[in-house]
DOBA-981789 format. One record per residue: residue in one letter; x, y, z of N, C-alpha, C, O in turn. Coordinates in steps of 0.05 Angstrom, whole numbers, padded with zeros to 5 digits, always signed. Layout:
N
AXYZXYZXYZXYZ;...
# end
This chain:
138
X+00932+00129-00660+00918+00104-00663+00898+00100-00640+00877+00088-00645;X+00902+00108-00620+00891+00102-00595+00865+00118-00601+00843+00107-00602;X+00870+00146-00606+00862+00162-00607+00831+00154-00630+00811+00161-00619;X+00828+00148-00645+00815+00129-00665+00806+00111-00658+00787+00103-00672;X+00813+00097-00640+00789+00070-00629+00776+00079-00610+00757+00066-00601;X+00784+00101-00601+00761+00120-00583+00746+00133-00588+00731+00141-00571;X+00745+00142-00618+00732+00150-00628+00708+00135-00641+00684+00139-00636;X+00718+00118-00657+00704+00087-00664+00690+00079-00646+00666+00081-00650;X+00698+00069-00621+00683+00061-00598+00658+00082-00596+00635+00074-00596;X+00664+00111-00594+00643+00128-00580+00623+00134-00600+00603+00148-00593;X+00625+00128-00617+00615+00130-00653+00592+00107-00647+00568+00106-00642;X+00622+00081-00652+00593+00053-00651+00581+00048-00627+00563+00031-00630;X+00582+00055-00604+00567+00055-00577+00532+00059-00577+00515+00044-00569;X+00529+00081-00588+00504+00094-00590+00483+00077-00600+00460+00075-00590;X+00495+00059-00628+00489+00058-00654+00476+00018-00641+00454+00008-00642;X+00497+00007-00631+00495-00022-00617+00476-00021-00583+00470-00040-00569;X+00473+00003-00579+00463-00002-00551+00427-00002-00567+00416+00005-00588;X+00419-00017-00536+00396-00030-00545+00375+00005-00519+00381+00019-00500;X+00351+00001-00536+00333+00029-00520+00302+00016-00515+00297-00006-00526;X+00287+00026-00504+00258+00021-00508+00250+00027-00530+00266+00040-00543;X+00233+00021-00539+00220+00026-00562+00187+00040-00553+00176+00032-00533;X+00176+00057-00565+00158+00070-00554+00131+00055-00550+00111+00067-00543;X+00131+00030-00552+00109+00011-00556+00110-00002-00527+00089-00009-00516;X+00126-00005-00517+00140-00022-00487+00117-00010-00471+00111+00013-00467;X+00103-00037-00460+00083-00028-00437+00101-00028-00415+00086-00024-00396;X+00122-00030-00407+00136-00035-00373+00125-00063-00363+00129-00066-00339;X+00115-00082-00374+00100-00098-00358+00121-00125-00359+00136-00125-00379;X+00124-00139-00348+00144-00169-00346+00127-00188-00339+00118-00189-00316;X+00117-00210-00363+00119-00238-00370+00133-00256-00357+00156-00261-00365;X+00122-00273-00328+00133-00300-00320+00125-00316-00327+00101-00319-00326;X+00145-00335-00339+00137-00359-00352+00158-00379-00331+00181-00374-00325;X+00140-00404-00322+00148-00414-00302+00134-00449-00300+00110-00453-00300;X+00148-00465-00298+00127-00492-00295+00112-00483-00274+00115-00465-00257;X+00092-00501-00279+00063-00501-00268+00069-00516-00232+00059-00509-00211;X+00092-00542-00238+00096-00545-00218+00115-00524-00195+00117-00533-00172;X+00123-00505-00199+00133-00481-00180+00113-00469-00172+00115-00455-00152;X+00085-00473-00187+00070-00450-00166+00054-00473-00150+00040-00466-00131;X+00055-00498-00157+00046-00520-00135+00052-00529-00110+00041-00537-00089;X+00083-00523-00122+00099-00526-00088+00098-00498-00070+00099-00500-00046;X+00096-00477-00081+00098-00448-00067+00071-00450-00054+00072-00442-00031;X+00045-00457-00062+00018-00460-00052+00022-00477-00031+00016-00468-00009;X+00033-00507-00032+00047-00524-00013+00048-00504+00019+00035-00501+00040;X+00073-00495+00007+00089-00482+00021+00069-00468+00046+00069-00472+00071;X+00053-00449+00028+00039-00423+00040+00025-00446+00054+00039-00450+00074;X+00008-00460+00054-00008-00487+00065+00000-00501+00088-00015-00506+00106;X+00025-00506+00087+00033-00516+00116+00036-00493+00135+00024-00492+00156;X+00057-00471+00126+00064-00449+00143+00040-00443+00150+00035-00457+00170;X+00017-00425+00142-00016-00424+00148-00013-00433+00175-00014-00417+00193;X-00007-00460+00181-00022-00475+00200+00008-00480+00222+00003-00498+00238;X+00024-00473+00224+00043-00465+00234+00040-00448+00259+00041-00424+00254;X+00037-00453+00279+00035-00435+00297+00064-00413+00299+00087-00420+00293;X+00056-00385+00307+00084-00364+00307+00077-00361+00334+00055-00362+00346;X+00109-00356+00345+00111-00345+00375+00119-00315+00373+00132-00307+00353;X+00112-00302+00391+00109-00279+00398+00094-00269+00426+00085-00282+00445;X+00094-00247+00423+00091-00234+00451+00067-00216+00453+00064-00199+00436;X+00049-00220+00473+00030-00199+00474+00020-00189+00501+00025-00203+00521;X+00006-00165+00502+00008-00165+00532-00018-00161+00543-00035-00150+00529;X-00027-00172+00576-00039-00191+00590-00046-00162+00607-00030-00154+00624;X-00076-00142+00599-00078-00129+00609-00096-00129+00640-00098-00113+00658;X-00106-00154+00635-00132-00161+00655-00135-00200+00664-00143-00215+00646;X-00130-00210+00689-00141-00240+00694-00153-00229+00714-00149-00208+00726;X-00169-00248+00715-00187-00251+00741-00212-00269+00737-00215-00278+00714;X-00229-00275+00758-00248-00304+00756-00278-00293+00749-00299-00306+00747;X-00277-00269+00746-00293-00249+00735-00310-00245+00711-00311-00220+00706;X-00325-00259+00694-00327-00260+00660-00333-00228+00655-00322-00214+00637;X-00352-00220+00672-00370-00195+00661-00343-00174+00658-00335-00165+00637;X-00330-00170+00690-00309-00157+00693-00290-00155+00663-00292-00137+00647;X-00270-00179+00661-00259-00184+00632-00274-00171+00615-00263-00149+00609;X-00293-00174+00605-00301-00160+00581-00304-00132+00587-00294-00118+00569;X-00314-00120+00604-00311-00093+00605-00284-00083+00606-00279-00059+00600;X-00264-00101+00614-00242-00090+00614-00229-00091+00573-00219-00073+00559;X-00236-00117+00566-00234-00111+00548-00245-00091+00526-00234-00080+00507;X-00275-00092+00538-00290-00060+00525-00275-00038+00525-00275-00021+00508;X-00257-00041+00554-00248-00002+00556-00228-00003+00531-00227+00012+00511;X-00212-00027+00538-00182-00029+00512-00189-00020+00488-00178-00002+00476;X-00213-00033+00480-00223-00038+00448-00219-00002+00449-00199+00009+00440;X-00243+00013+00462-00248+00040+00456-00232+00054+00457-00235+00075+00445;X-00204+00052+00473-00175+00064+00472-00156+00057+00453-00139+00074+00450;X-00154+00037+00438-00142+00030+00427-00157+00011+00400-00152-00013+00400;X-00169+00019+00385-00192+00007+00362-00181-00013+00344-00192-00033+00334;X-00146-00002+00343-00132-00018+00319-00112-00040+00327-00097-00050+00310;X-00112-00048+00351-00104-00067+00364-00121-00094+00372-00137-00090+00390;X-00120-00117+00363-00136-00141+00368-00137-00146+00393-00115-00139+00403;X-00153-00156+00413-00157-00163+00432-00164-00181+00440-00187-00185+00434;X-00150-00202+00459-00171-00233+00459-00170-00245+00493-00155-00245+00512;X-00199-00256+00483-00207-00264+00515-00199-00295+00517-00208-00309+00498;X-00186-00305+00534-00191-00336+00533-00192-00340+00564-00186-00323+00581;X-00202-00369+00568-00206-00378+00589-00184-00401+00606-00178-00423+00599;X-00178-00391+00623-00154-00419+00637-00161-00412+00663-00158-00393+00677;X-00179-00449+00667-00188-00445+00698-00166-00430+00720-00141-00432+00718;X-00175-00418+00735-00204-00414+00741-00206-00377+00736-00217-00362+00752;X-00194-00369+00712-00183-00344+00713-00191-00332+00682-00194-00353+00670;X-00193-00318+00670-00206-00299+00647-00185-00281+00638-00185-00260+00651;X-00166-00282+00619-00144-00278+00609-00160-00254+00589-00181-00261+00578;X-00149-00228+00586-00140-00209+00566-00118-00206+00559-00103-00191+00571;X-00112-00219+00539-00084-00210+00525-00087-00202+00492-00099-00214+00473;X-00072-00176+00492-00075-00151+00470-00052-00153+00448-00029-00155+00456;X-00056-00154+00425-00032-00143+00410-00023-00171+00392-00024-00194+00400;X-00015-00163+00372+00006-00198+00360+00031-00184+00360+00029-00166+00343;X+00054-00183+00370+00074-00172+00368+00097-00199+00362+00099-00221+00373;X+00110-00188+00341+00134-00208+00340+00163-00205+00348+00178-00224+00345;X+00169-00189+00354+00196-00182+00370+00183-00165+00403+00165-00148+00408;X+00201-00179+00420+00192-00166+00448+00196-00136+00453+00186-00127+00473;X+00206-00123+00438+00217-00097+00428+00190-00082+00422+00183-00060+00430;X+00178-00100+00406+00151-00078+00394+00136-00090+00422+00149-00078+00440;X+00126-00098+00429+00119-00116+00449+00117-00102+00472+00096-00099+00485;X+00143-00091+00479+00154-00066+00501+00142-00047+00497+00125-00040+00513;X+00145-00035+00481+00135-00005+00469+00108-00006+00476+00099+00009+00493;X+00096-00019+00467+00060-00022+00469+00061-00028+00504+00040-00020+00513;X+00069-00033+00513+00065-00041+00535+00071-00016+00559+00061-00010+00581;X+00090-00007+00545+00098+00024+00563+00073+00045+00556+00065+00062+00572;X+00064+00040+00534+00031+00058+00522+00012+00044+00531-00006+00060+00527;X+00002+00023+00541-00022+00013+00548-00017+00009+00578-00032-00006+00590;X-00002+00019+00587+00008+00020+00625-00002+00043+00638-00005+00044+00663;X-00009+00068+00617-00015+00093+00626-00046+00090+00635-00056+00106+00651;X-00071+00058+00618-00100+00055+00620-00101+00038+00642-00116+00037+00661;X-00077+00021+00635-00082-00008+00649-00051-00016+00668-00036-00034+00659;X-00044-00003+00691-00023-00003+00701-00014-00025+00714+00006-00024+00728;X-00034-00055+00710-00021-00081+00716-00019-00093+00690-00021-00117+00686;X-00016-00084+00680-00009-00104+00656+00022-00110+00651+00037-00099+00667;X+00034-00127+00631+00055-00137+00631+00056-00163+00602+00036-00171+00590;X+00086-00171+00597+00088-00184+00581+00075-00210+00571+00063-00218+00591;X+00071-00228+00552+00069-00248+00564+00080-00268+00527+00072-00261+00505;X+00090-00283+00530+00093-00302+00506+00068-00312+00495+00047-00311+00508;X+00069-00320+00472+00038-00331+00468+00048-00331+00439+00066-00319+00428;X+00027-00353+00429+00018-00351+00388+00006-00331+00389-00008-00321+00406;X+00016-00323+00354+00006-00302+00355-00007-00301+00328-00006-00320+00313;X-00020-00279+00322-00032-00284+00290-00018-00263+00277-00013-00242+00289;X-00013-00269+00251+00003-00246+00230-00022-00242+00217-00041-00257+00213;X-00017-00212+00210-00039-00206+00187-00041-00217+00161-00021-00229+00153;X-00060-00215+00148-00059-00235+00123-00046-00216+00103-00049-00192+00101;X-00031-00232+00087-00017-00217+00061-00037-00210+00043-00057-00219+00052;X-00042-00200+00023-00051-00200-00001-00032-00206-00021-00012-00192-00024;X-00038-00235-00043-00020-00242-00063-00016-00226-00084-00036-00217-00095;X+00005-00220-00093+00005-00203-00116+00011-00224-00137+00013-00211-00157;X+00013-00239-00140+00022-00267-00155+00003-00263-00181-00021-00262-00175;X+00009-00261-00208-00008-00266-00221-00008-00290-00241+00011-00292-00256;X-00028-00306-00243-00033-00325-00253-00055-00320-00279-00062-00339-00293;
# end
């Protein structure tokens, strides 16, 4: 008897399971109120403007303008894919390099940009994230 509903089973299994059909683009349909993608836009809208903390590091001060930028010139040309930013806090001309979000990556870059610029060092700061691209389709 046993023997027979195992059979049955492995018989009707095949026959009830569901398959693609050769027409199936792979593609998936969200259907969703209109108000979920209002609040998620929301969302992205405040965060935007959200300042992030993080760490970057402070390869060059001094009361110097011309100096600063050349120092930041050499960085740029050593390092192309790293952002670089000049700001001013009397009475001194700040280079600080990098958006890093854990002090970890932060470190690393900092043990590699010590070999151009051997005073440099950590420093806290906002930082900017790169921009996403939405895949969201509407």
């Amino acid at each position: 008897m046993k023997h027979l509903l195992v059979i049955l089973f492995a018989v009707a299994t095949p026959y009830f399971s569901f398959s693609q059909s050769a027409n199936d683009t792979g593609k998936v349909q969200i259907i969703q109120d209109q108000k979920i993608s209002e609040l998620l836009n929301k969302h992205i809208e405040i965060n935007s403007k959200a300042p992030i903390k993080g760490y970057r590091v402070k390869i060059h001060f001094g009361s110097d303008k011309n100096q600063a930028y050349e120092v930041k010139k050499k960085f740029l040309e050593k390092f192309p894919d790293v952002p670089a930013y000049a700001k001013y806090d009397q009475p001194n001309f700040n280079i600080r390099v990098g958006d890093f979000r854990t002090k970890l990556e932060a470190y690393k870059f900092l043990k590699e940009a010590q070999v151009d610029f051997p005073s440099a060092f950590l420093v806290q700061d906002e930082i900017e994230l790169p921009k996403l691209e939405s895949s969201i389709i509407r």
